[in-house]
N, C-alpha and C positions, 0 to 999 in steps of 0.2 A: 504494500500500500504506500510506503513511503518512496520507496521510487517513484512510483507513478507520480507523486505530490512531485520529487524533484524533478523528474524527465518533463512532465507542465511547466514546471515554471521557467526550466532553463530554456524552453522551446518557446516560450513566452518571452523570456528574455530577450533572446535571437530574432524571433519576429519584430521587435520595437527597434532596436539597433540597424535593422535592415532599412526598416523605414525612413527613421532619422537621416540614416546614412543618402539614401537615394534622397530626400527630401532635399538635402544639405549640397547636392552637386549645384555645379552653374547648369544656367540653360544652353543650349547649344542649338547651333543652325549648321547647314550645310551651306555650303562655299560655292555661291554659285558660279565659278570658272573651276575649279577641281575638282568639288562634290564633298569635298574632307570635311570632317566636322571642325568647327570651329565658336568660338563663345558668340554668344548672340550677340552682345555689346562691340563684340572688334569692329575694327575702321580695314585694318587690314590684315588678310589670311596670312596664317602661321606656316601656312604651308608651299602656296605658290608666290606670295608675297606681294598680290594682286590687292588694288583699294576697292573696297567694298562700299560703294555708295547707295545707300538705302535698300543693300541686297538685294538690286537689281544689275544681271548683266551689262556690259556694255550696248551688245546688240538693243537694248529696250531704251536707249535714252535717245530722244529723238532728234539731236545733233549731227548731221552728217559730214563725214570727213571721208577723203579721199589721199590713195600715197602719190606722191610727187616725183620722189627721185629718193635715192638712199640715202644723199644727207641730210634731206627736211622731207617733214609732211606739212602739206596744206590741210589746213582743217577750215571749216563753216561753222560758226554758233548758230544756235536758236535764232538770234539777233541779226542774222548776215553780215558777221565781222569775220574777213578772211583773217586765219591765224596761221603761225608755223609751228611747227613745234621738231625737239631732237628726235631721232630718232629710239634713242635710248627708252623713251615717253610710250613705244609702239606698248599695246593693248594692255595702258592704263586709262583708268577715266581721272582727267584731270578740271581743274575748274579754269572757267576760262576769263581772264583777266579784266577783259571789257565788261560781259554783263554776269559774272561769276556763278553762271551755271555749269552742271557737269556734264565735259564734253568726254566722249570715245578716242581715243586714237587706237588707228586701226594698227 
């Protein structure tokens, strides 16, 4: 009989710490360019090192840009302010200086 009382209660015990324990993680999102989980709050993935703008892809922001040549890209704001930008910048979303939305580079 007293097993039973202890086998309950440690099984009891286990069950609440489980809970605590999961209750207690951060929330996580998936990365929408890798897929990897990452904390809900991040700006930028841990893992591809990509900026995370209101966790939407680049492809969804409705800035069009196009490549130029290898050493600059021409990009287009929202606003129709031609922009350049480095190459280095290719498929980051950056904000754009004139009217400080976030633009794609492809």
């Amino acid at each position: 009989m007293r097993d039973d009382k202890k086998h309950s209660e440690t099984q009891m015990l286990l069950q609440s710490a489980t809970q605590q324990a999961s209750s207690a993680r951060p929330k996580e999102r998936k990365c929408p360019f890798c897929a990897e989980l990452i904390l809900e709050e991040a700006i930028v993935c841990k893992h591809c090192g990509r900026d995370i703008v209101g966790g939407d892809p680049p492809s969804a922001s409705p800035p069009v840009a196009v490549k130029v040549s290898l050493q600059e890209l021409k990009i287009k704001c929202m606003r129709g302010a031609n922009l350049t930008a480095k190459p280095r910048l290719s498929g980051r979303t950056v904000k754009s200086p004139k009217c400080k939305q976030p633009i794609a580079v492809p």
